[in-house]
Each structure stands twice: as C-alpha cells, then as structure tokens.
N, C-alpha and C positions, 0 to 999 in steps of 0.2 A: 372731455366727455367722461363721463363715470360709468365704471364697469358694470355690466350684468353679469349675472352665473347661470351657467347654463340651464340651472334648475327652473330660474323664471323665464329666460328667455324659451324653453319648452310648452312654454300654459300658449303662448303666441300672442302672448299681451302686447307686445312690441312690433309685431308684424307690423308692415310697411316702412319702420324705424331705422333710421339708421343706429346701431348698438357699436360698442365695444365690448368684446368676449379676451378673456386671458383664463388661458389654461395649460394641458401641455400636449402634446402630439401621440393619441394614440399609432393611427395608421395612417399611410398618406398612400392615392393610387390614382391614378389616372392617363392618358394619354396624350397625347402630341397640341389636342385641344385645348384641355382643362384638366384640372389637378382635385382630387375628394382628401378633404383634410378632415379626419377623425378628433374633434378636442374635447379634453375630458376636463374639467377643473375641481373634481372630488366632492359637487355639490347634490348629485344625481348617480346612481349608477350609470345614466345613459351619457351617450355622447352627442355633441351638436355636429352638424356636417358643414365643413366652410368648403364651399365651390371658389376655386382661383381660375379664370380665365387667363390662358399662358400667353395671350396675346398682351394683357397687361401687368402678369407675372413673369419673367424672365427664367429660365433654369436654374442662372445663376442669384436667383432670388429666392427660391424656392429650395436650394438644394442644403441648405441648413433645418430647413422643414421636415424634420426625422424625427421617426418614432423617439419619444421622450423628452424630446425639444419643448421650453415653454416658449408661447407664441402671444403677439398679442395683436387682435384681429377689430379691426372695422370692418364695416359692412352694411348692406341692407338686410334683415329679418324677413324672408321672404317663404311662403308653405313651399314646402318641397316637392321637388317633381319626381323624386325615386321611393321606393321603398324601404317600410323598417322606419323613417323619422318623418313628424308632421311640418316640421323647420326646417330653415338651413340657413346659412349666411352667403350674401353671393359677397366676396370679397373686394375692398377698394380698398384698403393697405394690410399689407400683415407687416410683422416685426417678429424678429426672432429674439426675446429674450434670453436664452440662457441654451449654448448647446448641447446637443448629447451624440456623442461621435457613436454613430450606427454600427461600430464594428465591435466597439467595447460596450456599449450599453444590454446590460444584462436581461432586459425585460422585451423578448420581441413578441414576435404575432405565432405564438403556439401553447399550448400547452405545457406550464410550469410543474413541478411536483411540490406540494406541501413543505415538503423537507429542503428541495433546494429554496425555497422562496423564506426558512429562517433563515437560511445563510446571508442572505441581502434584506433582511427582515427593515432596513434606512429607505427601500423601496419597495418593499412588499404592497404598502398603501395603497401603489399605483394602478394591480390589477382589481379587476372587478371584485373578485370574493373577498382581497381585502376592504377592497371601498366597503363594499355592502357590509363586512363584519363592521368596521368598526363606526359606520354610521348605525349603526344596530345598539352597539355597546353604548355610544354618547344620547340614542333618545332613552334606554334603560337606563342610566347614571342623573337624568334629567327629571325622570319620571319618579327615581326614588323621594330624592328631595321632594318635587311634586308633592307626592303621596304623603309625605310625614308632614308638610308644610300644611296642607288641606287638615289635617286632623291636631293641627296648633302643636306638635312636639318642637323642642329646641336642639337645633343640630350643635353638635359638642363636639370640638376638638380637643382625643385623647391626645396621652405621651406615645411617641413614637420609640422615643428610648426611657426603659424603665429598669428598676430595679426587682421587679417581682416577676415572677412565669404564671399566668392565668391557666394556665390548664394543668401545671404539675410536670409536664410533659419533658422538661429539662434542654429539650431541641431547640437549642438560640442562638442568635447569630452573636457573640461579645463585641461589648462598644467600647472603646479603650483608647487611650493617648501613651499609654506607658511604651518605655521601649521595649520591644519584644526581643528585642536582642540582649538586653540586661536589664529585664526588671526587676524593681527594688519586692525583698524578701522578708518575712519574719522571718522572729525569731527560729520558729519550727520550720524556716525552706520553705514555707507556703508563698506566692504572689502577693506582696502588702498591697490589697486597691484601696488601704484607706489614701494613699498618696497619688493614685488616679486622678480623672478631671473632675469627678463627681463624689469623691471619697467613700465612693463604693464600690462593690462589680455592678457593670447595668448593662442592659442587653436591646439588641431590636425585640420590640415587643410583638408577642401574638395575639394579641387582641386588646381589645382596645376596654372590653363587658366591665371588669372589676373599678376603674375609673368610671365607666358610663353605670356605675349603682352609685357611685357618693350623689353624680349629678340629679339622676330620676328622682334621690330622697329628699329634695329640694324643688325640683319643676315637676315631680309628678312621671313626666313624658317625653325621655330625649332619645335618640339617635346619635348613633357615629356613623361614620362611611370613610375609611382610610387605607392606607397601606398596612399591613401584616407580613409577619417575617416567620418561616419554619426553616429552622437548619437540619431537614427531613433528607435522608440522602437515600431518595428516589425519585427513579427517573420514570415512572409512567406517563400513562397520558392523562391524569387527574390531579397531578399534583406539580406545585411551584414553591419556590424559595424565596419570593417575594407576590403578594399576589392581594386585594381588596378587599375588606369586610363591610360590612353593613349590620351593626348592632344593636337595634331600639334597645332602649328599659323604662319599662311601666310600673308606676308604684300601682299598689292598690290591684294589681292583677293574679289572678290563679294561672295554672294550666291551660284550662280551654281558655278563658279567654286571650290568652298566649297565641294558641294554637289560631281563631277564627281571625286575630289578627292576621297570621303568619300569612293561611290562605287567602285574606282578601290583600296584603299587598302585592304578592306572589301575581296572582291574577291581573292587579289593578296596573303591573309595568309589563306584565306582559302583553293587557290592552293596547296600553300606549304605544307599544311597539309596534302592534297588529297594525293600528290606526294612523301611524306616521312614516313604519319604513316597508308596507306593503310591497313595493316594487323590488326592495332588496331583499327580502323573505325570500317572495316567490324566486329569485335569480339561485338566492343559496337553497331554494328545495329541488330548483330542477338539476341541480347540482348533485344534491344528495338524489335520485333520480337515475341521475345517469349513474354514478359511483352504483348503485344495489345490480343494476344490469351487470355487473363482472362478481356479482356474488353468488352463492346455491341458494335456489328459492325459499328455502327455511331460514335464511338470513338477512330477506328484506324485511325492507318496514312497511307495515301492516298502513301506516297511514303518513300523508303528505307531511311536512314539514308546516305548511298552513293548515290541515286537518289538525294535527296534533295542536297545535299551539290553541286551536280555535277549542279544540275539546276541553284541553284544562282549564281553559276562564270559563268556559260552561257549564262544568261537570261541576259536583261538591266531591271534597276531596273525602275518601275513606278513611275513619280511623278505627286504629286496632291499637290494643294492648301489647306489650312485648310478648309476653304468654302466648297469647293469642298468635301472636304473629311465629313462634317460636312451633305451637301445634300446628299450626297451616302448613308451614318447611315439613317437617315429619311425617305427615298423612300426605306429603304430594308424592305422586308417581315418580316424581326428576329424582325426588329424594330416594323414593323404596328401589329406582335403577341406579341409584347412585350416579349422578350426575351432577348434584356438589363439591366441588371440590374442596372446600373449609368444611369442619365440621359443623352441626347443627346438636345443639343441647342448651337446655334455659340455664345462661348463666353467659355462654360466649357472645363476643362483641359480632353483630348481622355482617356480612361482607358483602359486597358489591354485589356481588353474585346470587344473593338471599335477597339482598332489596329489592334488586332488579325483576327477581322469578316474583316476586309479592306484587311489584305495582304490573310487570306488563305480562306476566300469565295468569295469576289470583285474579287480582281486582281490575285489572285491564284501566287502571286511571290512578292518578297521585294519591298515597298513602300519607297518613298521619301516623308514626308508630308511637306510643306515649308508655311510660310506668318502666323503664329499662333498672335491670338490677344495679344497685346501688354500687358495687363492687367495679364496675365496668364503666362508670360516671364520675365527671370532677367532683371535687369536695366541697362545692357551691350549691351544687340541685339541691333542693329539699327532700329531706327523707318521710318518705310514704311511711300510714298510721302501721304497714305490714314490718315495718324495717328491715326488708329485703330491697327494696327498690324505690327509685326515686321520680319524683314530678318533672320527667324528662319528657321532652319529645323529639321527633327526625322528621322532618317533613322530606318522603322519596319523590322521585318523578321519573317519570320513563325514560330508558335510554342512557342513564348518568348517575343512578340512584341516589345517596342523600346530597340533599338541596339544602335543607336549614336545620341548623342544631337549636336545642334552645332547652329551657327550663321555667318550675317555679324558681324561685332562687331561696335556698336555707336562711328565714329571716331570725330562727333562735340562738339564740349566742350561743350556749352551753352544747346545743347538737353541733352546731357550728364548727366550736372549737372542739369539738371530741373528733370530727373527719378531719380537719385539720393534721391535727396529731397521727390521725388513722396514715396518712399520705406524707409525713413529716414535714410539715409547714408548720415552722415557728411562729407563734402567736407576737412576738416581736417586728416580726419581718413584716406581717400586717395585720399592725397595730388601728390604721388608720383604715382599714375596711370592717374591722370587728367592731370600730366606733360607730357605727353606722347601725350596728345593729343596739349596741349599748344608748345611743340618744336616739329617741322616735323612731325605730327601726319599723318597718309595718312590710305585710306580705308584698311581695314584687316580682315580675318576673322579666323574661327578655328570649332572644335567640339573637343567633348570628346566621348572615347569609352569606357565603362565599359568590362575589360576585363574579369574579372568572364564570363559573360553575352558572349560574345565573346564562351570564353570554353563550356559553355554549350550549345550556339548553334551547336556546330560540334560535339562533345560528345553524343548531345542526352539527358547528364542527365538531369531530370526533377528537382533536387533542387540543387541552385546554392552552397549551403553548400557543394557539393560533387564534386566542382570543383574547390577549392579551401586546399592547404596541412591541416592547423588547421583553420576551420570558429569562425570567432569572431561572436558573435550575442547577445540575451539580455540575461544575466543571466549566458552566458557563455563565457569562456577565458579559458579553460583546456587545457591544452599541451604548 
C-alpha cells in the first residue's frame, strides 16, 4: 500500500479507506481500553490521531510507541469522535520503525527554550515552530524562483570561491590547500599563494552582484539565490557567518525602477507565503502572542503577525531620500530626548535603530530610503549628478529594519575606476568587470536580499539563528 501524509489524509479524501500513515510519535495517552497516538510526518503542522484498541494491541506492542518513535500505521480513515481533529485512524497494525528510548530523547511534551532547541538544532525540526518555520522558508525559497521565472529572468550560478571581495569590506573566510603549518614563502616572508590550488589567494565569496553584472550584460535579466560568507565576528541576533542571498541584475534599469521591482517581489513571496502556509503563520503569531504577554505594554506589537504581513503586500511602500530621512531622525522627539543611541548627522551610516524609529513610528509601513552619501557606499553605486551621493537604495521593514540593499550600478569607466582607486581596488584585480563597462556597457542596476532576514520577517522570529537549518556564527559550526 502506498503511503499518505497526513497533510492529505486531513482534507478527509480518504475517509472510509483503508490508508497507510508513517510518521514519528508526538504523544501517546491513553487507558487500559485504548491507546491516542499523536503522529506528525512534518507535512502539516497538525497531527493525525491513530486510536489502538489494547484489545488488539498488546502493551508489549505498544510500549516502543514513544514520543519520537517513527511508526508506521494501517488503518481505517475514519471522522473523529474527540475534539481538536476532523480524522483519525482506528488502527489494524502499527510498526515501529525506528526507536527513541523515552529517557534520553531530548524533545518531550513541554515547553523547550529557543536557545536549548540550537543545541540539538538535528531535531529542532521536530517541534511545531520549527516545522512551521521552516515549511515557511521552503514556500519563500519557492516563490523566489517563481517570481523571477514569471518575469523570464535567467537564474545564474555565481563562484562560491572567488578571488575578489565585492563589497571592499575585507571580511572573508580564506580558501586554501597550502600547509598552514609551513607555507611556502617569498622572497619578502610573505605567503607565496601563487603555489596554492588556484595560484592565487581566493576566499568564500560575499556575493555573488559583480559576477551576476557580466551575466545581465548578455540576458538582459538574471538572478542569483546562493550561499554567502561574512567572517563578521558578531554575535547578534542579525547576523551569520554563513547565510543566503538573492541578487537580480537588470540591464537597461535606473534606480526606481530598481526600487518598484524590489517592492513588488518583496510583496509578491510574501503572498505566496500568506496563501500556502496560512496554518503555520497563524501558529507562529499566536506564539509571538503569547511571548508580548511577559513584556511592558510599550513593547508589544501593535499588530498580529498575520495583520502585519497582510499590511505590507497592501500598503505602497514609502520612499525618502537619505536627507530626508536624515531630517525626519533630528526633528523627532526620540531624537530632541535623546533616545538614540548612535549618532544622527547627514553623512553617518542609518543604524538599526534609525531605520526601525523611520518605518514603525514615521511612516508606520516599509520604507524605500534612496540617494545615501557616496562616502558610506561600495564603489559600484553610481554617482549622483550632486557628487555627494550615490543611486543607492535600503528597502526597511518593521521589526528588523534593512531588508534589501541595492543600486544603480556606476556603468562609466573613468568614474568607475576613479572610486575604485578612491577604496584601493587595483584596476588589475578587476580587470574583467571594467570590461563590461569598456564593450557595450549600458545603464543597469540590481539589489541584494538577505534571505535569512526575509524568513524572519514573516516568521516573526526574533533571532535569525532560528531561521536558518544549522547557523554558522563565531565559535560555532556544529552539525
């Protein structure tokens, strides 16, 4: 017989059927009569309930039937006679696939904390808020492609190990064969990596953008979605050391329409989200829910978890200039009591804290910030006609502030290579992205989406380590 998953056997298509169910044992209770088997198979948040009659279950048949146990169940699909589920399975054989001795199995019927569930992060899966996160992250990871697929872009796989750093930023993980125990040297005591695997130094890359512009200046309209690498050695709850991008690049595009892009995929995966994992939403809101009842009322959230999400695919997103956004911080009251803690002046980098007071006390909905001082931007953005600042933009959102970075991108060689210089990037070292501007170069632009950051805004979770299967961070790489 071929298996059902509980997700369909739930609609009650099967009803009167004899089904086969395999899953693994949430909770199992019952009395001297009959036995209520909790199975989960990670297709549903919800559970099926299989009824064992002890008359033709035995104790000793049942008593490997433990929480965590996978099982695998025949039965009749029958509506259920208890409350809380429309189904249930009255049981004519179970099997114990695979057991989980009740004494050592980590995951019982209480209340886990966040922090102990990364410690076994191999069965984190198994409780409900991880199901529901990361069935959450696979229909966003699904919807992306969707999305760029509907609008004919070509999905491009960058290098994962490069030899260039796209942001300047110098933070990379080094990718090397040499022995570190006695690597070979110049002349001058420097590391020779011309005798490396690649006869170069190359690193885990951070993005994937400067590869995904050779591609766009050929199709026009491509997309990455990969792995990224920051050797950033911070431990917040916003940042990872390994963690997903999502990078269109559009030839032929300005700023705005950069930007109207940005907002309708933004929107367009977090429909899809809305539309496919309803049940798991609503589970992680009343979650978020209970968690604000042990906070001070100036510290809840103003709206559901489903309210919010529903607002920014309906709302049009706000845009402001840096300026603008820079006078708005200055004339607010948070700012004249001093309750910023970074400073505010046109010129410094917005902080978490500046974004955040912009989208959820200003504008009360997701911000566009565009035109940021050129001095405070990579060497890519194009420089505005003012030569103070550049065709940048930050798309914020509530709760988590910037969401997506992006640009026009500098298509003039000569300004090009003057920032270049500005940030000391050898016109050598890329050679092959300044060709791009030397043959048929034309205006283009792009952004990046930090997909973590993505998950946790629809999620709700509050640290992005718990939107992601195993978080890399500093100190740790377990699993």
């Amino acid at each position: 017989m071929q298996r059902t998953k509980v997700k369909d056997l739930l609609t009650g298509a099967e009803a009167g059927k004899e089904v086969l169910l395999k899953g693994w044992v949430r909770t199992k209770r019952g009395n001297k009569f009959v036995s209520f088997i909790a199975v989960n198979d990670g297709s549903t948040i919800h559970n099926l309930q299989v009824v064992a009659d002890t008359e033709k279950f035995s104790e000793e048949v049942l008593k490997d039937v433990t929480t965590g146990a996978a099982i695998a169940v025949t039965g009749e699909l029958v509506a259920s006679q208890g409350k809380g589920q429309a189904y249930e399975i009255q049981a004519s054989a179970i099997e114990v696939l695979g057991k989980a001795d009740p004494e050592t199995y980590p995951l019982q019927k209480k209340a886990h904390s966040l922090e102990f569930l990364r410690e076994i992060a191999h069965l984190r899966f198994r409780t409900n808020t991880f199901g529901a996160v990361f069935r959450v992250r696979n229909s966003l990871a699904f919807a992306v492609h969707r999305f760029f697929n509907e609008k004919g872009f070509v999905y491009m796989h960058t290098p994962i190990v490069t030899a260039s750093d796209a942001e300047g930023a110098g933070e990379m993980f080094r990718v090397t064969t040499l022995d570190l125990d006695n690597p070979p040297r110049t002349e001058e005591g420097k590391i020779n990596f011309e005798e490396d695997f690649f006869g170069k130094a190359t690193n885990l890359t951070v993005s994937g953008q400067l590869e995904g512009e050779l591609a766009a200046m050929a199709f026009s309209d491509i997309y990455t979605f990969g792995p990224t690498f920051r050797a950033e050695n911070s431990n917040t709850t916003r940042h990872l050391a390994e963690f997903w991008m999502i990078e269109p690049e559009m030839a032929f595009y300005n700023l705005k329409m950069n930007a109207d892009l940005a907002e309708e995929f933004i929107k367009y995966i977090i429909r899809y989200a809305l539309q496919n994992n309803r049940e798991d939403i609503e589970f992680l809101g009343q979650r978020l829910v209970e968690e604000d009842k042990s906070k001070p009322q100036n510290e809840r959230q103003e709206m559901t978890l489903l309210e919010k999400l529903e607002f920014v695919v309906n709302s049009s997103f706000e845009r402001v200039t840096y300026t603008e956004a820079i006078d708005i911080l200055l004339n607010s009251n948070h700012y004249k009591k001093k309750k910023f803690q970074y400073e505010v002046s046109w010129g410094v980098d917005l902080q978490s804290e500046h974004e955040r007071y912009l989208v959820e006390k200003h504008f009360k909905k997701p911000v566009i910030v565009t035109d940021y001082p050129k001095d405070i931007k990579a060497f890519y953005m194009r420089v505005n006609d003012d030569g103070k600042t550049v065709a940048a933009m930050d798309i914020l959102a509530p709760g988590i502030g910037e969401i997506v970075g992006g640009s026009q991108r500098e298509e003039r060689l000569d300004v090009l290579v003057e920032r270049m210089k500005g940030v000391g990037i050898h016109e050598e070292d890329l050679w092959w992205y300044l060709d791009t501007r030397r043959f048929g170069g034309c205006p283009h632009a792009g952004f990046g989406l930090g997909f973590e950051r993505m998950v946790q805004f629809v999620t709700g979770m509050g640290n992005i380590r718990d939107v992601i299967p195993f978080p890399r961070t500093p100190q740790n790489a377990e699993f």
